[in-house]
N, C-alpha and C positions, 0 to 999 in steps of 0.2 A: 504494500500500500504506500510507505513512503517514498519506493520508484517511480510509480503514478504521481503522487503530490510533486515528486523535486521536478519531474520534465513539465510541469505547467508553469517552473520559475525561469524557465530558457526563454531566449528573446522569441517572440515571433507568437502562434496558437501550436506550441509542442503540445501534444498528448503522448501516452504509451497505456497503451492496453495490460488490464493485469495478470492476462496470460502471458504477453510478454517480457515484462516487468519481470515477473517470475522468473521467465527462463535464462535472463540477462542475471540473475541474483543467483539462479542455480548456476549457472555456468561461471560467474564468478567468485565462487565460495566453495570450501569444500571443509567435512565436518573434522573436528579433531574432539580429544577427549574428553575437554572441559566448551565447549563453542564450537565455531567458524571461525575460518582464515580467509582471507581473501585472499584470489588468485591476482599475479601482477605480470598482465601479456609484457613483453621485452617491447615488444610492437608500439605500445603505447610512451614508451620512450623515445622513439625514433623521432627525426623534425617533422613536422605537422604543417601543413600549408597555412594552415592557421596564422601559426606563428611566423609566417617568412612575410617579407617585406611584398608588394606587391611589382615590384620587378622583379623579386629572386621566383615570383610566379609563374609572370609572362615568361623568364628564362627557360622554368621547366615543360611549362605547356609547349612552347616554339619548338624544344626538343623532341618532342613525341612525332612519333614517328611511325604508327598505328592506328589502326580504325578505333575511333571511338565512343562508347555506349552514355549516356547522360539520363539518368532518370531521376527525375524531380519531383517531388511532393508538392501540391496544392500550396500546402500551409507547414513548407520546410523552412530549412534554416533561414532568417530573414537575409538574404545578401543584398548588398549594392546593386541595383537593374543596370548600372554602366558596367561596371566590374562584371555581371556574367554577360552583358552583351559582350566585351571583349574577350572571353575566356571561351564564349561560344565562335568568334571567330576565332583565334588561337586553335582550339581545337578540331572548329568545324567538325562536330560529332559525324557518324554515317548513321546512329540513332539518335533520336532525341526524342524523348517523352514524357509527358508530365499528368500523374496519376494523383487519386485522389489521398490524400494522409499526410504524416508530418512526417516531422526527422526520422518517425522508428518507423516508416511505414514498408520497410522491406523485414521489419518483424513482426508486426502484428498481423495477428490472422485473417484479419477482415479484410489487409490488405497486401498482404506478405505472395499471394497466389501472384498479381497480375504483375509488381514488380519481377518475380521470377520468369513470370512468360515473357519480360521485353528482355532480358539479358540471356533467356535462353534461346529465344530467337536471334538475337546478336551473334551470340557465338555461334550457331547452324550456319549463318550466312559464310 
């Protein structure tokens, strides 16, 4: 339940369903004697676009060198409309699709099916 509460304090209309919620807490947690541990992906270490400046972006988007798949949520992370109009050039996806849900909506059930169908059609082509 407090997975559900924290993703309505992200910027924009985040939501996360409580099945998902769940499985995001199962998967990061595992039991020991006396409690839970959290698990700590290495991944989440790594530099984050987040964090980079917005030229060290453009630098990495210019360097792509692959077909690219772009699936968006309705009511996702709020970004700059310039900054993804540029990014959308930069990459000139060969998909691009924008589906109903928020930031978790490739995990939530209600909507976790039809993001699967645009990236597994992606990768057929």
């Amino acid at each position: 339940q407090t997975r559900v509460q924290s993703a309505r304090q992200l910027p924009g209309k985040q939501t996360i369903s409580y099945k998902a919620a769940e499985e995001l807490v199962r998967r990061g947690t595992y039991t020991l004697d006396d409690g839970v541990q959290f698990r700590h992906d290495v991944r989440f270490t790594w530099p984050s676009i987040q964090y980079m400046t917005w030229e060290q972006n453009c630098g990495i988007f210019e360097a792509i060198n692959a077909d690219c798949c772009i699936v968006l949520a309705e009511d996702g992370w709020p970004f700059d409309p310039r900054l993804s109009e540029e990014t959308m050039r930069l990459l000139q996806p060969t998909t691009f699709e924008t589906l109903p849900g928020s930031h978790y909506f490739h995990a939530d059930p209600s909507t976790a099916d039809a993001v699967a169908d645009v990236v597994f059609s992606f990768l057929s082509d």
